[in-house]
C-alpha positions as CSV (number, residue, x, y, z in Angstrom):
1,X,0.0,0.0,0.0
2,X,1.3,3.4,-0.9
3,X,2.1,6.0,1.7
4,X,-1.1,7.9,1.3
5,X,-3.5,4.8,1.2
6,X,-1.6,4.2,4.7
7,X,-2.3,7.6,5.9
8,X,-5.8,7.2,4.6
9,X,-6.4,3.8,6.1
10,X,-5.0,5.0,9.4
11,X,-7.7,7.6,9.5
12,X,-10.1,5.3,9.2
13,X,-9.3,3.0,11.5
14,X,-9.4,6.3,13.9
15,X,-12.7,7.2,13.0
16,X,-14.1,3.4,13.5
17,X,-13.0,3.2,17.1
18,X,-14.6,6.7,17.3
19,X,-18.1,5.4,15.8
20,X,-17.3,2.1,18.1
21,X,-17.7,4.2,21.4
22,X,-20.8,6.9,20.6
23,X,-23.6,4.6,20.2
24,X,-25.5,7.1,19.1
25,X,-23.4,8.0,15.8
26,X,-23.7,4.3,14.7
27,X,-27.5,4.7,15.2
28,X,-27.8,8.0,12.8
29,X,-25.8,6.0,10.3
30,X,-28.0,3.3,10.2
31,X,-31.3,2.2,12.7
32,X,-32.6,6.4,12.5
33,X,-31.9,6.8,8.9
34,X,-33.8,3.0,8.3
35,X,-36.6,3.7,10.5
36,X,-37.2,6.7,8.7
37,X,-37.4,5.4,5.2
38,X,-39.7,2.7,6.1
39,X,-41.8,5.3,8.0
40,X,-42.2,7.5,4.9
41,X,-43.2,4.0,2.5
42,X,-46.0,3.4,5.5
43,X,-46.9,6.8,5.1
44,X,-47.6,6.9,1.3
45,X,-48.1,3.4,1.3
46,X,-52.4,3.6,0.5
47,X,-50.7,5.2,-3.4
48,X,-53.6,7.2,-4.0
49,X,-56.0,9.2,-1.7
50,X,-59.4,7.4,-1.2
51,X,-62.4,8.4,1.1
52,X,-62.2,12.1,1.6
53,X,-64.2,13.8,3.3
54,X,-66.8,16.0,1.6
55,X,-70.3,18.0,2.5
56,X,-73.5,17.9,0.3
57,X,-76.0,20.6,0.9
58,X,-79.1,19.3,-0.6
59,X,-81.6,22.1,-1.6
60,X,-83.8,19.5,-3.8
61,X,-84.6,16.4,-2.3
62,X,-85.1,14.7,-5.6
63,X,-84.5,11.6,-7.2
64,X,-82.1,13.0,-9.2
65,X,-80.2,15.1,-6.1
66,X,-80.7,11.7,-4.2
67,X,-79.2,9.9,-7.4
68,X,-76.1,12.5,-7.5
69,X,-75.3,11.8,-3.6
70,X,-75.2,8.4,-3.9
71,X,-72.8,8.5,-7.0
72,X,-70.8,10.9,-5.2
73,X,-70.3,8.5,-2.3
74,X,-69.9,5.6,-4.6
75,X,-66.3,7.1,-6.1
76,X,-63.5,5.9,-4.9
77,X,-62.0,8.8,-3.7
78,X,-64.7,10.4,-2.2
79,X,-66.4,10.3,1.2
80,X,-69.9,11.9,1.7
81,X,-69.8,12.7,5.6
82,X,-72.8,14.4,6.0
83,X,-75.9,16.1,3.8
84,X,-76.6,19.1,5.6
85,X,-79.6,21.1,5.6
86,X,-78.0,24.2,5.7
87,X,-74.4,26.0,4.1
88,X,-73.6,27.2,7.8
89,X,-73.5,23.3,9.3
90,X,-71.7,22.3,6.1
91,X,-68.9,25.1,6.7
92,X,-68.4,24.2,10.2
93,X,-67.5,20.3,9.3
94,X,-64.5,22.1,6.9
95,X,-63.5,24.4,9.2
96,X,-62.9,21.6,11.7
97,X,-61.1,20.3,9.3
98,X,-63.6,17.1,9.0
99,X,-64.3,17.5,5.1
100,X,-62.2,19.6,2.3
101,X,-64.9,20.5,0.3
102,X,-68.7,21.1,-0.1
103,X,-71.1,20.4,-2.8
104,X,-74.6,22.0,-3.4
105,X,-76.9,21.3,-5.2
106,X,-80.0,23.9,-6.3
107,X,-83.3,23.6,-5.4
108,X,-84.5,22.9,-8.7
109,X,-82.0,20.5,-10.1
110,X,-85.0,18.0,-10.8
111,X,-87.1,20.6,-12.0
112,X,-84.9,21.5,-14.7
113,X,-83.6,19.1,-15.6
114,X,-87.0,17.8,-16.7
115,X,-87.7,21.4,-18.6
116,X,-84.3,20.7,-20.2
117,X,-82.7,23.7,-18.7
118,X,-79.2,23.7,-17.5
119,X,-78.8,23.4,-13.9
120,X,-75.3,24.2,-12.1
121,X,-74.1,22.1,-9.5
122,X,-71.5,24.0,-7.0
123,X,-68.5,23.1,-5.9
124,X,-66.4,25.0,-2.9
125,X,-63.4,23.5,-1.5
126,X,-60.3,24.4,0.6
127,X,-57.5,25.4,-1.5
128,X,-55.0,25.6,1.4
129,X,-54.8,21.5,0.5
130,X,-54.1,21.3,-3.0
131,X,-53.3,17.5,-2.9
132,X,-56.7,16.9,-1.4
133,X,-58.5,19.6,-3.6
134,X,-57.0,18.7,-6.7
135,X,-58.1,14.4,-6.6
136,X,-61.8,15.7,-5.2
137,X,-62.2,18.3,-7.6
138,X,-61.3,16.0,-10.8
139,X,-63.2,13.3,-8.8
140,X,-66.7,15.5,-8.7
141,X,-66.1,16.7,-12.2
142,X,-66.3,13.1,-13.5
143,X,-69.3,11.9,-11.1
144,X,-71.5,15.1,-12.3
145,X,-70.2,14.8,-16.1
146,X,-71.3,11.1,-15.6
147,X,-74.8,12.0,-14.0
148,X,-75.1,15.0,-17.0
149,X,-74.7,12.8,-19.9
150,X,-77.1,9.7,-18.5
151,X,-79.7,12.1,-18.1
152,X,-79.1,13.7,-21.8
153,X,-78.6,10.1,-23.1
154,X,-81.7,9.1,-21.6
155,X,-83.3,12.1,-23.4
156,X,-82.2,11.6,-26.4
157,X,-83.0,8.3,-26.6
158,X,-86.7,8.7,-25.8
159,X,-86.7,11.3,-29.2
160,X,-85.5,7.8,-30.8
161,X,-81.9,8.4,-31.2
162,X,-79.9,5.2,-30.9
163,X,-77.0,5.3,-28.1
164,X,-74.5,5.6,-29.9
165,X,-75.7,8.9,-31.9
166,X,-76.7,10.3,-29.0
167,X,-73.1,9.7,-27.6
168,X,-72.0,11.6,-30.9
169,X,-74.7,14.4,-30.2
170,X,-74.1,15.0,-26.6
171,X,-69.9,15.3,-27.1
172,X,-69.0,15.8,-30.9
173,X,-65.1,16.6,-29.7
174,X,-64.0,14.5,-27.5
175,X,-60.5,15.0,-25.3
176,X,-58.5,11.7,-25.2
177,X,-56.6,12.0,-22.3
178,X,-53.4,9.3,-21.7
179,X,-50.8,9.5,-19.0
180,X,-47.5,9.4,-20.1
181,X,-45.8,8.0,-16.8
182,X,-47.3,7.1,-13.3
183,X,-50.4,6.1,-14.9
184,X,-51.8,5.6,-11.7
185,X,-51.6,8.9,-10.2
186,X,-50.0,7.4,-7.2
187,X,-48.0,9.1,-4.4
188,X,-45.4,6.4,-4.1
189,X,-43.5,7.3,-7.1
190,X,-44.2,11.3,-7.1
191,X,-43.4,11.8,-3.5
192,X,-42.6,9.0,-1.3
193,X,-39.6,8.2,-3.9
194,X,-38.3,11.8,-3.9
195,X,-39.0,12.3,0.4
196,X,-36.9,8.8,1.1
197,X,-34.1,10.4,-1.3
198,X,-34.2,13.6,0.5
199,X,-33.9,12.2,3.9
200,X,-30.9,10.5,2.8
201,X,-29.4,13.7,1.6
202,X,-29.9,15.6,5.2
203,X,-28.4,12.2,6.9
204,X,-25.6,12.1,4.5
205,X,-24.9,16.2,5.1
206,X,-25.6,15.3,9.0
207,X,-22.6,13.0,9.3
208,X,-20.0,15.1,7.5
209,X,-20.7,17.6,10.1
210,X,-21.0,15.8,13.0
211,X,-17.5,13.5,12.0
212,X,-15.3,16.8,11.5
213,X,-17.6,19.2,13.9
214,X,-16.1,16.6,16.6
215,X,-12.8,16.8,16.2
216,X,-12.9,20.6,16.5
217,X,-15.4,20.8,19.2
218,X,-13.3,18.5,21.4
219,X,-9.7,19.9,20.0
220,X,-8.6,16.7,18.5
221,X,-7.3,18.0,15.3
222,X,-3.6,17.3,16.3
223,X,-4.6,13.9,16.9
224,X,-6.6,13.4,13.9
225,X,-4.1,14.4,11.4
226,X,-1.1,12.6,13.2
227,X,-3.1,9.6,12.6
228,X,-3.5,10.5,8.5
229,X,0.2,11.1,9.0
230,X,-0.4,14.9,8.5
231,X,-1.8,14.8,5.3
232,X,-5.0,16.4,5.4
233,X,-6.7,15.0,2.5
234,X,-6.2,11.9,3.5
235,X,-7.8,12.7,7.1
236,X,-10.6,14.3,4.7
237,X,-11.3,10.8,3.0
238,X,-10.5,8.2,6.0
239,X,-13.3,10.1,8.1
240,X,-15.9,10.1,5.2
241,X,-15.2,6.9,3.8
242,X,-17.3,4.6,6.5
243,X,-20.6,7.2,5.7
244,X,-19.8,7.2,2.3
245,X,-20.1,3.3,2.9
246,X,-23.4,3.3,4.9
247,X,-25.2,5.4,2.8
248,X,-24.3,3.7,-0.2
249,X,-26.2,0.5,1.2
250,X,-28.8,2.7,2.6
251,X,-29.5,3.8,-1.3
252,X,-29.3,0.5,-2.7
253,X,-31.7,-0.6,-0.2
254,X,-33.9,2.3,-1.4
255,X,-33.5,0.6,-5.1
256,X,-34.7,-2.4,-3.4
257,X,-37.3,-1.0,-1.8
258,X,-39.3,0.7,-4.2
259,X,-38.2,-1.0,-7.2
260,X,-38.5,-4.1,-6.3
261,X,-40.5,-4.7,-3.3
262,X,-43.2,-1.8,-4.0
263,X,-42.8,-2.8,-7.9
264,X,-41.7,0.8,-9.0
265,X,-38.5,-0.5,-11.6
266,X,-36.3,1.7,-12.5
267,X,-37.4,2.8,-16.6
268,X,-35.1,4.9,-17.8
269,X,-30.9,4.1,-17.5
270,X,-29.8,2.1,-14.6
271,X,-26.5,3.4,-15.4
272,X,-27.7,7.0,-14.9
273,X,-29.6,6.3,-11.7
274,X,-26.9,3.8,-9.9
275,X,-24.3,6.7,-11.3
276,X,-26.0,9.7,-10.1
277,X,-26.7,8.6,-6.6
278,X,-22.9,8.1,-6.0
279,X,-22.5,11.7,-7.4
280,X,-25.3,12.3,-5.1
281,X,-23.8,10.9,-1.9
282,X,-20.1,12.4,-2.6
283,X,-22.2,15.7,-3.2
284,X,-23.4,16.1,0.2
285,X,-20.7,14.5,2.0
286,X,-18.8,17.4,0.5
287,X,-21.2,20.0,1.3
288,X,-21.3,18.5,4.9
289,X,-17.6,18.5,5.1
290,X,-17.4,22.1,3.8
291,X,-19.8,23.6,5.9
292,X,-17.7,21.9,8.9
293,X,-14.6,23.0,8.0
294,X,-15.8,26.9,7.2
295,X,-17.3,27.1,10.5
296,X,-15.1,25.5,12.7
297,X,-17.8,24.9,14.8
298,X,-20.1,21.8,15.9
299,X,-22.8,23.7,16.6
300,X,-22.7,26.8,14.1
301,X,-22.1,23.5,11.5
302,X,-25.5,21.9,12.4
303,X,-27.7,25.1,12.2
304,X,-25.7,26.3,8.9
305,X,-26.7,22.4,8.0
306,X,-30.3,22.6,8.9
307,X,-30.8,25.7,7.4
308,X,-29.1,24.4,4.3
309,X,-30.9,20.7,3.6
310,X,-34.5,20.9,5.7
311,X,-36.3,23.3,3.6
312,X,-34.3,21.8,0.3
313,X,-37.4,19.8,-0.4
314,X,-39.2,23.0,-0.9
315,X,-36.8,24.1,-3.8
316,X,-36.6,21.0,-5.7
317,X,-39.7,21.6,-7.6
318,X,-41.5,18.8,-6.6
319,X,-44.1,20.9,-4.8
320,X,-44.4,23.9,-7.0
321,X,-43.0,24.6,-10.3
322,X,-39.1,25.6,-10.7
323,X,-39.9,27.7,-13.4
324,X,-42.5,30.1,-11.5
325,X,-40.1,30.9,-8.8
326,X,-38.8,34.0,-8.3
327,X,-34.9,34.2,-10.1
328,X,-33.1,34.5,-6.2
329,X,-35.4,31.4,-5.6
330,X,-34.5,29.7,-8.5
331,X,-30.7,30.5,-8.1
332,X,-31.0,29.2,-4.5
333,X,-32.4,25.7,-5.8
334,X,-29.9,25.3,-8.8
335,X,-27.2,25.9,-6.1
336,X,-28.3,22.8,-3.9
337,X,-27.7,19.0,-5.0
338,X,-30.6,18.0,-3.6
339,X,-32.8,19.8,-7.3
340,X,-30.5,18.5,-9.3
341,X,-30.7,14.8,-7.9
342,X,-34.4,14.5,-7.8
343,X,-35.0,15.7,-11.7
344,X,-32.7,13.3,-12.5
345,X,-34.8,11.2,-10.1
346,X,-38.0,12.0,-11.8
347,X,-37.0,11.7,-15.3
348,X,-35.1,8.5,-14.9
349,X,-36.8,6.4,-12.4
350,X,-40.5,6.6,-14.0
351,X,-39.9,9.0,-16.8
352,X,-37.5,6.5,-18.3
353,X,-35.1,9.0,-19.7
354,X,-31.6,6.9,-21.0
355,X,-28.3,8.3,-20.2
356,X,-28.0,10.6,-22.5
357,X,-31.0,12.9,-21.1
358,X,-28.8,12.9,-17.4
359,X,-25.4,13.5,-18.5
360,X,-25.9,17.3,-17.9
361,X,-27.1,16.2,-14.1
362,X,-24.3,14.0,-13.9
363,X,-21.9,16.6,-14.8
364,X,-23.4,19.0,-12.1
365,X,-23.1,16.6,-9.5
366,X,-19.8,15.7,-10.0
367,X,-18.7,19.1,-9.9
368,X,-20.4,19.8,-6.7
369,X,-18.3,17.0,-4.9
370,X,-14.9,18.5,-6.5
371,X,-15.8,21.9,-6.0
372,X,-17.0,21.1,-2.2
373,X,-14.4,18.7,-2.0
374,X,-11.6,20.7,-2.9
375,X,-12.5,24.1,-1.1
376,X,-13.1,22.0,2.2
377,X,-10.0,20.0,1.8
378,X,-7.8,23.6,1.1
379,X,-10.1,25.4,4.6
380,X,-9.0,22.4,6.7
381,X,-4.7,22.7,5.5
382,X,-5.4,26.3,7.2
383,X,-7.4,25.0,9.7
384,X,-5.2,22.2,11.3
385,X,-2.8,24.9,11.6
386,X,-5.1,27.5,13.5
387,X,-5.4,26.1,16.6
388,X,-7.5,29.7,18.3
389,X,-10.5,28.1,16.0
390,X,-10.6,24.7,17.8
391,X,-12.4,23.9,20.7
392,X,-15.5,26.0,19.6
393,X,-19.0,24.6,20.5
């Protein structure tokens, strides 16, 4: 072995019988970070959203009115929790938070219907949930569409037009409407998929800082980089290498998980994905490491990390769209590895983009790690040799 794989190996025998005695360090790099995957699969684990809650203020008291209720409580992914006799009792349930939205429907639906008058059919619901009012809202739209055209269907046939000419007659342009991926609508692959990733990324950020935020916090540096034989890139490496190891599993267990187990394959490039979560790892062990070595501080290191990774999520554009964000916005999620990951994510895993379409996010993340790399690896030369800046909390 050549002098520098000794010096590297020696740090990470260091860091092992560091890991060995904090209990709690081996459990963030493996139990916590385990638990929490699973616990984000149970959460999404239903796919879709079934059964909520919704109000029907019933002003007619018809067969048809009677006829709509029942269809509305008959879809999948809706819940008819109470007909109310009155807007006021109907607002209270949604205000309680006990139903999202509120039908209601005019006291002479039947009546015109019969005279062959349109008749409107409200629908109110709260906006502040767009998950939940976005599934309801397409959900009501199809039940009263369906309850509109058996009603005209049923008219037109008793003027003696056959069923299918009065399909023709009631919708002469039709929309065809095909899903390109994620036919199913379901949550596992738009969020659960992306969450799990980005839980990894704030554990993988989380153990950079807390490996190197030790050794200043407790004035060990002399120590550490006697044991890399005072070279500090190797100290850099030996003391990443064991979470760059555990994390590595922890993502091919996510591979497992979803692709196998929840039967969610990878579509696009394997290559790309099994590529681009390496890049991914190195990414934010880098920016862990960097934001360590800046700060000289444990604690300054965690907030500066918690600032940095918990609202990342928010930036990524799974949520809301990257191209409506304001441009400081948008700068702030191009400069995080986290955005760049989960397009790659999304176009790869179900959008089955090949390699080709992810170079350019391959590219990024790469330079991430040897830009963060580097830059940490130059603030810690200067570091080792300032010892005023150790022994900060």
């Amino acid at each position: 072995m050549t002098r520098s794989g000794n010096a590297i190996a020696s740090s990470l025998r260091r860091e092992w019988a560091r890991l060995r005695a904090d209990p709690w360090d081996i459990a963030m790099l493996g139990a916590i970070p385990l638990a929490l995957y699973l616990l984000t699969w149970w959460t999404f684990s239903a796919g879709v959203a079934r059964d909520l809650p919704l109000v029907v203020h019933d002003r007619d008291h018809t067969v048809v009115s009677r006829n709509l209720i029942r269809m509305l409580d008959a879809s999948p992914g809706l819940n008819v929790v109470l007909v109310a006799d009155n807007e006021a009792e109907a607002l209270r349930l949604i205000r309680a938070r006990e139903a999202f939205g509120l039908v209601s429907i005019p006291a002479d639906l039947q009546e015109s219907v019969l005279a062959g008058r349109a008749a409107k059919v409200q629908w109110a619901y709260n906006a502040q949930f767009s998950a939940h009012s976005g599934s309801m809202t397409r959900d009501v739209r199809a039940v009263v569409a369906t309850l509109s055209a058996g009603i005209e269907l049923q008219a037109r046939a008793r003027r003696g037009a056959g069923p299918g000419q009065a399909g023709v007659q009631i919708e002469p342009v039709q929309t065809r409407i095909s899903t390109l991926f994620n036919e199913n609508g379901s949550y596992i692959p738009s969020l659960a998929l992306p969450v799990a990733f980005t839980l990894l990324h704030m554990f993988v950020t989380l153990a950079a800082v807390t490996a190197i935020g030790r050794e200043f916090r407790a004035a060990t540096v002399p120590d550490w980089l006697a044991a890399a034989h005072g070279k500090p890139a190797a100290a850099l490496l030996g003391k990443l290498l064991i979470p760059c190891a555990c994390f590595a599993v922890h993502a091919l267990l996510l591979f497992v998980l979803f692709g196998v187990v929840l039967r969610w394959p990878v579509q696009g490039s394997a290559t790309a994905m099994l590529a681009g979560t390496a890049l991914f790892i190195t990414a934010c062990l880098a920016l862990g490491a960097a934001i360590a070595v800046f700060t000289s501080s444990l604690r300054a290191a965690l907030s500066a990390s918690a600032f940095i990774t918990a609202p990342a999520f928010a930036f990524a554009g799974q949520g809301f769209p990257l191209l409506s964000m304001p441009l400081s916005a948008r700068i702030w999620a191009e400069s995080l590895p986290l955005t760049h990951y989960l397009q790659m994510l999304n176009n790869t895993w179900t959008g089955g983009a090949p390699l080709r379409y992810n170079l350019a996010h391959l590219a990024i993340l790469l330079a991430f790690t040897l830009g963060l790399g580097v830059a940490a690896w130059l603030r810690l030369a200067r570091r080792m040799h300032q010892p005023a800046t150790w022994g900060k909390q």
